[in-house]
N, C-alpha and C positions, 0 to 999 in steps of 0.2 A: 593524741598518742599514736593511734595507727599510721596517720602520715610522719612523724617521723622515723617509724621502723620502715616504712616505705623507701623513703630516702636514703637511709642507711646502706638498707638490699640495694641502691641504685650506685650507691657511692661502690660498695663492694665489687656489683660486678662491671661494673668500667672500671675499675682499678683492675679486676684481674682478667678483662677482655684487655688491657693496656700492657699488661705483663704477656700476655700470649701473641698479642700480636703485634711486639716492639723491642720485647727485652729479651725473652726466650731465643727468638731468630740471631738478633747480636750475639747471645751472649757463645752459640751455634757454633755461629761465622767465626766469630774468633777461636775456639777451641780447634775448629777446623784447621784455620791459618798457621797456629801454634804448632799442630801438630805434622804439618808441613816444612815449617820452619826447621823444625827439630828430624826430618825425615833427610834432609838436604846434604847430599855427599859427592866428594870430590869424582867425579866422572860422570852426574848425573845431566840430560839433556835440559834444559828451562826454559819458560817463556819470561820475557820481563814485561815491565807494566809498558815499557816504549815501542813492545811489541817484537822485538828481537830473538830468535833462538841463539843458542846458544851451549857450551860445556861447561861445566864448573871446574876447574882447570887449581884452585889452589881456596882455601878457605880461612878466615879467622872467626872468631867471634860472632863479629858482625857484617864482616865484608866478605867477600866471593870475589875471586879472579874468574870472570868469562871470557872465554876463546868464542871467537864468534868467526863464519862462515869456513871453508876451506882453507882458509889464508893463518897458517899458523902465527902469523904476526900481529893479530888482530885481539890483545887482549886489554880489555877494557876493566880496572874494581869496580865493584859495585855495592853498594847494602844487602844485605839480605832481603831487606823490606820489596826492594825494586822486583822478587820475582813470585811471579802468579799464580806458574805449573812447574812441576815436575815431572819427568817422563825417567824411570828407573832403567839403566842401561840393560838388554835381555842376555842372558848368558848362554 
């Protein structure tokens, strides 16, 4: 009887040592990423995942028009997904 409340307590806490140090951190990340997501506005400076700065230059949905370098001719769509950072323009 005592060993299996033992096991019990063992099953418990690596089930919730496996929730704090696996699920809590994801679930984190993503609230973060969302809320970034949802932060993202026409004039904002970004980095993308291919490592590119950039302006956000025209928006849908899910895609972003980025103007990329000095060179006003330089506008590439892209996902949403594709950016990292956001750096808010300072007034």
């Amino acid at each position: 009887m005592q060993s299996g409340v033992v096991m019990v307590g063992y099953i418990i806490f690596f089930c919730a040592l496996m929730y704090f140090m696996l699920i809590r951190p994801q679930n984190k990340e993503k609230k973060k990423r969302e809320e970034l997501m949802a932060s993202i506005a026409v004039g904002d400076s970004v980095l993308t995942t291919s490592g590119f700065y950039g302006v956000i230059i025209d928006m849908t949905d899910d895609t972003v028009i980025v103007e990329f370098g000095s060179n006003k001719n330089c506008r590439i769509p892209m996902q949403k997904a594709a950016i990292i950072e956001v750096e808010k323009p300072e007034l």
